[in-house]
C-alpha positions as CSV (number, residue, x, y, z in Angstrom):
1,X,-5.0,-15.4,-2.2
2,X,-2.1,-14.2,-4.5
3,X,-4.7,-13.8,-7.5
4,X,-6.6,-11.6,-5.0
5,X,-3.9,-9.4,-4.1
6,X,-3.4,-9.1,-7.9
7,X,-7.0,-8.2,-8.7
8,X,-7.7,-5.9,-5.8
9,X,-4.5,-3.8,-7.0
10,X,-4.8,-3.8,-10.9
11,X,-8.5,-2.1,-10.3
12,X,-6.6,1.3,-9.0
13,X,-6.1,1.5,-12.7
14,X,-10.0,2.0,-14.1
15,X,-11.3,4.9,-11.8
16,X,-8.3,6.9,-12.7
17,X,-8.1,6.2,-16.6
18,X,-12.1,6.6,-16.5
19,X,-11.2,9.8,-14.5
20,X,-8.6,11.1,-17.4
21,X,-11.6,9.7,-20.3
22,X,-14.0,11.4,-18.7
23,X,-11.6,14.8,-19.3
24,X,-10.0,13.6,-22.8
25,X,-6.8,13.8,-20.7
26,X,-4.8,11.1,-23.1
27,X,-1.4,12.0,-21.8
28,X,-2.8,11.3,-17.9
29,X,-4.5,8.0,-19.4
30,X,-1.3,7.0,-21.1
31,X,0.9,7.6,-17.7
32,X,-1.5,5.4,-16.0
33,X,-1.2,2.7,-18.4
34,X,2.8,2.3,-18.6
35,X,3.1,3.2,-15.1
36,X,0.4,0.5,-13.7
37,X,1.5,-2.6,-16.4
38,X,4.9,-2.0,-14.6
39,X,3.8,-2.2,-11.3
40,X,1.2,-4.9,-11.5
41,X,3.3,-6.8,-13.7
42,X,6.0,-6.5,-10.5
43,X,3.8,-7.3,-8.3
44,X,3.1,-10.7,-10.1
45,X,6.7,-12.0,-9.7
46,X,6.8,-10.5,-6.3
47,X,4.0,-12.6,-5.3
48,X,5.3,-16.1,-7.2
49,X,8.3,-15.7,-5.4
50,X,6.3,-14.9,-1.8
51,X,4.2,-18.2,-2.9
52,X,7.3,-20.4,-3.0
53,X,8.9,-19.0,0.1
54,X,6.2,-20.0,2.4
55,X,4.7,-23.3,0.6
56,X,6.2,-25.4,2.9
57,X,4.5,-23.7,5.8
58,X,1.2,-26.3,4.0
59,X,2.9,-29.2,5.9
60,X,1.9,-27.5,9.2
61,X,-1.6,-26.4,8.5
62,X,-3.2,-30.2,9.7
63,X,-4.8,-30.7,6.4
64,X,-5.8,-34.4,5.4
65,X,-2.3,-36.0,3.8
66,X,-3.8,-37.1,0.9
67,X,-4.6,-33.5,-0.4
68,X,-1.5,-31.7,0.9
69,X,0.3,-34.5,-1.3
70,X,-1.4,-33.4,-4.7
71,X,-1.5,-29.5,-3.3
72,X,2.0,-28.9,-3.5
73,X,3.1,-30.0,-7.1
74,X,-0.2,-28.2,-8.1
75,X,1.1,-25.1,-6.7
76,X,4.4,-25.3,-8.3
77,X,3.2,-24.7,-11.6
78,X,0.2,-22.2,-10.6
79,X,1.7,-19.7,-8.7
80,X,3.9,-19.0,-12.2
81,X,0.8,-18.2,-13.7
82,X,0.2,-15.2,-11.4
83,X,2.7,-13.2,-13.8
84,X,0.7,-13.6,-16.9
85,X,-2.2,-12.9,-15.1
86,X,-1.3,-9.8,-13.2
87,X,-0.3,-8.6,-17.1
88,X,-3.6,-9.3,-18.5
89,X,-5.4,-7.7,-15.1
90,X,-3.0,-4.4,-15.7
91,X,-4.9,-4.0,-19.6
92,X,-8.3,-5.4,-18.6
93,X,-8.4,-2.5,-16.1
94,X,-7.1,0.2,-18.9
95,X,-9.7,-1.1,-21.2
96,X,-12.7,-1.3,-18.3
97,X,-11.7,2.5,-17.5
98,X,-12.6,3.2,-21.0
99,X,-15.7,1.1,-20.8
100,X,-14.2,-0.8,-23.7
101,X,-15.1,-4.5,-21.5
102,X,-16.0,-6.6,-24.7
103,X,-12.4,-7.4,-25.3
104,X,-11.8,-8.5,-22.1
105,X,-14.6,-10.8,-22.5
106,X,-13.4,-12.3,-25.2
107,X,-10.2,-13.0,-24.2
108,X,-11.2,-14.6,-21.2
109,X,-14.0,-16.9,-23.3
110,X,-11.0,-17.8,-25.6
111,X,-8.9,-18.9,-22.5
112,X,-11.5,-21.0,-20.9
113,X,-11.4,-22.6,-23.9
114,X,-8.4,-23.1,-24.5
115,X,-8.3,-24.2,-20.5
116,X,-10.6,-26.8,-21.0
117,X,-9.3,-28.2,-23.9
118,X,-5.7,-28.3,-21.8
119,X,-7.0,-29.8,-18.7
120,X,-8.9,-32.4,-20.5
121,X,-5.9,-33.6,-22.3
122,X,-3.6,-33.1,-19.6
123,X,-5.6,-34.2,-16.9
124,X,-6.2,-38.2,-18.8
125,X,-3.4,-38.5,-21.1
126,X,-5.5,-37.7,-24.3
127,X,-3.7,-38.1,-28.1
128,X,0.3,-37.8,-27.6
129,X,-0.3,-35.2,-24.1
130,X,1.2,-37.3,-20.8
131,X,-1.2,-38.4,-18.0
132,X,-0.6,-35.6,-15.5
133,X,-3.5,-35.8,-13.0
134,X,-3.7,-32.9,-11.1
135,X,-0.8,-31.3,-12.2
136,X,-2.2,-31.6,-15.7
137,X,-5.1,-28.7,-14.8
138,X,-2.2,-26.1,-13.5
139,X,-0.6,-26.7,-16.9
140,X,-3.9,-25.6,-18.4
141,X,-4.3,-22.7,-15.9
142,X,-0.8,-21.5,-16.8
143,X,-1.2,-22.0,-20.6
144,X,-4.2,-20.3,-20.8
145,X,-3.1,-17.1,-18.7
146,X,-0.7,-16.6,-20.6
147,X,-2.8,-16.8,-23.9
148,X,-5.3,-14.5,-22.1
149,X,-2.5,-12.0,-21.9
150,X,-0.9,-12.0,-25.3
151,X,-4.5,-12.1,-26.9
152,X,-5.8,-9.4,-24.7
153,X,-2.6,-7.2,-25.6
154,X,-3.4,-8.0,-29.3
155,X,-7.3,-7.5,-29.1
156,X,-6.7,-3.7,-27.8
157,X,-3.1,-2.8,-29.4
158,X,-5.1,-3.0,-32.8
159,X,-8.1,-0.8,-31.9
160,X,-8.1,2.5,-33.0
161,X,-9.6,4.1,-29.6
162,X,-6.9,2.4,-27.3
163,X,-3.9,3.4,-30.2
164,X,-3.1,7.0,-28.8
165,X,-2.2,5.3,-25.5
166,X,0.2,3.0,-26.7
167,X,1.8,5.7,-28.8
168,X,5.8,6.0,-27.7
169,X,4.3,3.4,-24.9
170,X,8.2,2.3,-24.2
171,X,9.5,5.6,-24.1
172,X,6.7,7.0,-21.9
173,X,8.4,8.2,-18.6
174,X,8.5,6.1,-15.3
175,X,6.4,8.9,-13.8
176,X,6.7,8.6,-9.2
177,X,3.4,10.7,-8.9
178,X,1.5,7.8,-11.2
179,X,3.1,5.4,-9.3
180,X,2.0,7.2,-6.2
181,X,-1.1,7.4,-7.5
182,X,-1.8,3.8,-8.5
183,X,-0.3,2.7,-5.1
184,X,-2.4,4.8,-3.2
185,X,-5.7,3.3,-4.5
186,X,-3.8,-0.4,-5.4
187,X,-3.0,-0.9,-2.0
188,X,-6.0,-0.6,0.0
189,X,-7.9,-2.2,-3.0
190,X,-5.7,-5.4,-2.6
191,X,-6.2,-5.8,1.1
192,X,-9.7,-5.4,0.5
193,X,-10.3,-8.7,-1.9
194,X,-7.3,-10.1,0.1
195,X,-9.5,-10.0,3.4
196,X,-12.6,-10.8,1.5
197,X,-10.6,-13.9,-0.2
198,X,-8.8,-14.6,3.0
199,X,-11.7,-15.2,5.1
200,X,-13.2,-18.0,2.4
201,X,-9.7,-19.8,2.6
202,X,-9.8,-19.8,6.0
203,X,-13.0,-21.8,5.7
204,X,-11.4,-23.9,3.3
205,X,-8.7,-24.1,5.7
206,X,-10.6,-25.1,9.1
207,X,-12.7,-27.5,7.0
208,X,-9.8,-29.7,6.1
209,X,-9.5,-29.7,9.8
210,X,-12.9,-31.5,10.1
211,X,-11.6,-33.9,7.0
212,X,-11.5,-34.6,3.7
213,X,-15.4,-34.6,3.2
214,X,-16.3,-31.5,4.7
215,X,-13.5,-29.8,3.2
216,X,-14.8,-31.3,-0.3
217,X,-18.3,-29.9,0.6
218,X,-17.2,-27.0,1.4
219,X,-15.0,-25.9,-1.8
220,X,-18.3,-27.1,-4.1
221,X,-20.2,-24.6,-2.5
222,X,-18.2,-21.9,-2.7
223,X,-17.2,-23.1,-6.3
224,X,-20.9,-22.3,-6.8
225,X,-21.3,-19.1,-4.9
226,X,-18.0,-17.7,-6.6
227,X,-20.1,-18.3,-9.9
228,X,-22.8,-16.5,-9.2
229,X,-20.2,-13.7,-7.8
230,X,-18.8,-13.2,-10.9
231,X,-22.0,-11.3,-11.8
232,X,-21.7,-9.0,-8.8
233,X,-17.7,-8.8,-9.8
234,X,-18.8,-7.7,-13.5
235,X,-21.6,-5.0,-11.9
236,X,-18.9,-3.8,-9.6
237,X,-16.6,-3.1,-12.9
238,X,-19.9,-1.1,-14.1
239,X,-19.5,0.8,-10.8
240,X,-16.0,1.6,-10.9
241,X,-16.4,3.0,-14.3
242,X,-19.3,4.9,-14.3
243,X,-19.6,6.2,-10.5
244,X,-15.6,6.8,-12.0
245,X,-16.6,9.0,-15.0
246,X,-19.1,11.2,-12.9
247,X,-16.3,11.5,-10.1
248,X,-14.1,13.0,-13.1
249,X,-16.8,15.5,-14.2
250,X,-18.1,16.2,-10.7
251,X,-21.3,15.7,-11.2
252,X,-21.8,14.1,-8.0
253,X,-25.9,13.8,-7.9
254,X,-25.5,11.9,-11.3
255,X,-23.3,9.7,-9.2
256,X,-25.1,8.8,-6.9
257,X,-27.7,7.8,-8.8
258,X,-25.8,5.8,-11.3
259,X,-24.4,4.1,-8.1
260,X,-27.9,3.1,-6.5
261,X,-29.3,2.1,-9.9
262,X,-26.3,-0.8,-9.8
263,X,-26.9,-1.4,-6.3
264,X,-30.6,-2.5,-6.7
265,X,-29.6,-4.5,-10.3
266,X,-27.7,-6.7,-7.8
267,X,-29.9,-7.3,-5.6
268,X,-32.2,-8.3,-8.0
269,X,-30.2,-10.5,-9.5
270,X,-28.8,-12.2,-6.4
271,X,-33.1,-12.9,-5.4
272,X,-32.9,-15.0,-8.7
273,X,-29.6,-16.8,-7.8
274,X,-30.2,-17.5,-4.3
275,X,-33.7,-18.8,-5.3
276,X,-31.9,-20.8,-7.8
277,X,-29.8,-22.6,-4.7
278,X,-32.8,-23.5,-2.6
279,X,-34.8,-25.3,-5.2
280,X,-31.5,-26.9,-6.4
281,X,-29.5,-27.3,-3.4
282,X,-29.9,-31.3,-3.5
283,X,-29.0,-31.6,-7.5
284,X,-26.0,-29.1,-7.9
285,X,-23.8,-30.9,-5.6
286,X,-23.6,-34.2,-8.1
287,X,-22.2,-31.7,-10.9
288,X,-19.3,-32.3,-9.2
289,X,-19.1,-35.8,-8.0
290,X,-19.2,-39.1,-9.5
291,X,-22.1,-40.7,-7.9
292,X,-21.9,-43.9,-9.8
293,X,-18.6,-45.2,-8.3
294,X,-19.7,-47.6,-6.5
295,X,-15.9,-47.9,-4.3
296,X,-16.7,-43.9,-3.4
297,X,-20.3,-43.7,-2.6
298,X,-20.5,-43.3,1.1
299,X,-18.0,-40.3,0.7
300,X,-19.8,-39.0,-2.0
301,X,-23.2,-39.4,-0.4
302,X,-21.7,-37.6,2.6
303,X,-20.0,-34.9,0.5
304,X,-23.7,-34.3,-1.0
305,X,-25.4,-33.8,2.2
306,X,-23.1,-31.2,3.4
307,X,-23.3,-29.2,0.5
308,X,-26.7,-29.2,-0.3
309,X,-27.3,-27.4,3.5
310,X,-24.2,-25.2,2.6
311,X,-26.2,-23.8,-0.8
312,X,-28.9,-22.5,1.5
313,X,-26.7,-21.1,3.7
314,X,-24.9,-19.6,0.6
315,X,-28.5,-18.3,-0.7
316,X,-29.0,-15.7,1.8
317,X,-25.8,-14.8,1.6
318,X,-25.7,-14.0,-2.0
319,X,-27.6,-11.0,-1.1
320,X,-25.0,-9.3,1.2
321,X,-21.7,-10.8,-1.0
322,X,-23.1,-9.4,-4.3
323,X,-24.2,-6.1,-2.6
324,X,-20.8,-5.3,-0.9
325,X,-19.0,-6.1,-3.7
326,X,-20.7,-3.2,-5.9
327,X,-20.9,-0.8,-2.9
328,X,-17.1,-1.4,-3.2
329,X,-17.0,-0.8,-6.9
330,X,-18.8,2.7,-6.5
331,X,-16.4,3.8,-3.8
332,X,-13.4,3.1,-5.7
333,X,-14.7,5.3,-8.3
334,X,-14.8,8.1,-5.8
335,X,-11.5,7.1,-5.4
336,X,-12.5,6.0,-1.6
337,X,-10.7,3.4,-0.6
338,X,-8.8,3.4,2.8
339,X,-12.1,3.2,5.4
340,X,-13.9,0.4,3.3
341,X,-10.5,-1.3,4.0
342,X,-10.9,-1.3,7.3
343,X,-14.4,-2.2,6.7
344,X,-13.9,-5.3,4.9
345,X,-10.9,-6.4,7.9
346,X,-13.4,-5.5,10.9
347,X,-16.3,-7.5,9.1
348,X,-14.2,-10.4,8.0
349,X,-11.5,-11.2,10.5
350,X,-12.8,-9.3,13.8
351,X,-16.5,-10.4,13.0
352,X,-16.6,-13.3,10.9
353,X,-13.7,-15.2,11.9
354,X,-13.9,-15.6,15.2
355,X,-17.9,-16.8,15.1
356,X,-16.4,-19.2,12.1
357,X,-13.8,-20.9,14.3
358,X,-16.4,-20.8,17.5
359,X,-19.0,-22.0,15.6
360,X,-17.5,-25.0,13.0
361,X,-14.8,-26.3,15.7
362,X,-16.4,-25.1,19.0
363,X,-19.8,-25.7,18.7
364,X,-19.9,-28.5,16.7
365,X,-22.0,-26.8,14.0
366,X,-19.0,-28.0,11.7
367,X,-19.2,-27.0,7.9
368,X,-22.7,-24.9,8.7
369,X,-21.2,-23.2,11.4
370,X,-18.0,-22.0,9.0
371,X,-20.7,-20.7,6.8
372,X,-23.3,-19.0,9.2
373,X,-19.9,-17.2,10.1
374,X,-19.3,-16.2,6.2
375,X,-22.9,-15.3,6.3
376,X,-22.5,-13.0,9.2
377,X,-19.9,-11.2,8.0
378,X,-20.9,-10.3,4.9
379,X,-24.0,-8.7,6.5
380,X,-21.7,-6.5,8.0
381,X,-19.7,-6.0,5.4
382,X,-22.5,-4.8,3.1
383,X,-24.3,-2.4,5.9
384,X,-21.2,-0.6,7.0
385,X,-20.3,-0.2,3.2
386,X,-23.4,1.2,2.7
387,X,-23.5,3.8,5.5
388,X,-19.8,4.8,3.9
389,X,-21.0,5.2,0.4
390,X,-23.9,7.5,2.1
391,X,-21.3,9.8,4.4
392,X,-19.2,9.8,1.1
393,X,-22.2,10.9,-1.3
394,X,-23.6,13.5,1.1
395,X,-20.3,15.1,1.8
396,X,-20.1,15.4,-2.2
397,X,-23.1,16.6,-2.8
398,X,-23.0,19.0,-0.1
């Protein structure tokens, strides 16, 4: 939920350096840039510290005792890695806003990498590394962010287009307005992804009410579905940039066309991927497990059943997550982003919640009921976002 807050804020920083692109404005761009690395960066350490202050509060949430034990050390050495990443979030964001997202994209393939590598070793005790279990894979999460970060830094710092901006970068004024500026749209952007992420840790979070096995099911499927999201994540960057670049020119029937052209591209997509979980909704499941250990197989076989009826429950709702995503992304170009904030906290913790608690622990729908819940509300997510980006778009257009 900390990595949320940080990704919702950093993206204040594309529509406004695609806004200052869009003009050739390089002294705006370069404000942004110093101004927002400061305050994401902040932000970071603020929520490390946050993360440490309330981890004991994870003794009181009833989940099984087995995974609060591994949970904690876990946590101590991931919530660091929020710094590094809120660093390589604040020049990801500079780059997107200059549609420069190849470097990004290698950084982050170089990281995964180099996180694989790290949790293998760490993970098993492989060559000289120590047998660290669990703790092992937040040592290769750290590591990695902060190799994303310096490598990222590196990757633009020595191309000629992103140069001017880091010209007398140190001695560029701490500018309020910027920092007004980024706050303004940060803010808002962070409570949206914090709601959106919130509402999918609750599930995890009432799940490990019902027990280990549900709770297992459960974070498979939405390992899965957050997958597939990535692709709605990377159209919504398309979004923000573009819908972004038009805002700057205001060219505002050009906008909206840009912004309906991504909107259908997801949905298409999302028709292939939810497709993709029906006919596979048995077989993806055992990705994950084990299903030759003989001293596991009963929780295993149980952990496979519940999942494979949460993947068809997560196909339908691939349509609405991917959509409302990108509908986001195009009205954070606009630079519209209070109202979809209350949005995504009506459909997500007045809508959602409630008919996910009712339904899981009420009911006695369990796991399916948590997710016809998820599926609910990001129906309503996506239709109310939709109408917005319509009352936004006509009022521009005139």
């Amino acid at each position: 939920m900390g990595m949320s807050v940080v990704l919702g804020f950093s993206t204040a920083i594309t529509p406004l350096i695609a806004a200052a692109d869009s003009t050739h404005n390089t002294k705006e761009g370069r404000s942004v840039l110093k101004n927002g690395v400061l305050v994401i960066t902040a932000l970071g350490i603020i929520l490390t510290v946050i993360i440490f202050l309330i981890k004991p509060f994870i003794y009181q949430m009833k989940q099984p005792q087995e995974v609060v034990a591994l949970a904690i050390p876990y946590l101590n050495v991931v919530a660091i890695s929020l710094i590094p990443l809120a660093l390589f979030q604040a020049f990801k964001q500079f780059a997107d806003g200059l549609s420069q997202t190849k470097y990004s994209m290698w950084a982050t393939i170089l990281a995964n990498v180099l996180n694989v590598f790290f949790n293998y070793v760490l993970i098993y005790g492989i060559w000289f590394f120590p047998e660290m279990g669990i703790v092992g894979a937040a040592w290769g999460t750290l590591i990695s962010r902060v190799f994303m970060a310096i490598i990222m830094y590196y990757l633009i710092f020595n191309k000629e287009k992103f140069r001017v901006f880091f010209v007398d970068f140190w001695k560029e004024k701490i500018a309020k307005t910027t920092i007004y500026r980024i706050n303004q749209l940060g803010f808002p952007s962070a409570m949206q992804m914090f709601f959106e992420f919130g509402i999918f840790t609750a599930a995890i979070w009432l799940s490990g009410t019902l027990g280990k096995n549900p709770q297992a099911a459960n974070q498979i499927a939405l390992n899965l579905s957050s997958f597939t999201f990535m692709f709605a994540m990377g159209l919504s960057v398309v979004a923000i940039i573009r819908v972004g670049n038009q805002y700057g020119l205001k060219d505002y029937k050009e906008l909206k066309r840009v912004a309906v052209s991504v909107f259908l591209l997801i949905l298409i997509m999302d028709v292939v991927f939810a497709l993709f979980f029906m006919l596979f909704n048995n077989f993806l499941p055992t990705i994950y497990l084990d299903v030759k250990d003989i001293d596991n197989m009963h929780d295993n076989m149980e952990v496979i059943a519940i999942t494979s009826k949460l993947l068809i429950i997560a196909a339908f709702f691939q349509l609405f997550d991917g959509l409302q995503a990108v509908i986001l992304g195009a009205l954070k170009g606009m630079q519209d982003v209070k109202i979809p904030t209350l949005i995504t906290f009506i459909a997500y913790w007045v809508i959602a919640f409630p008919i996910c608690y009712y339904l899981g622990l009420v009911a006695g729908y369990e796991s399916e009921g948590l997710w016809i819940g998820l599926l609910i509300g990001l129906a309503f997510s996506a239709g109310l976002l939709l109408w917005r980006f319509h009352v936004v778009t006509k009022r521009l257009i005139g």
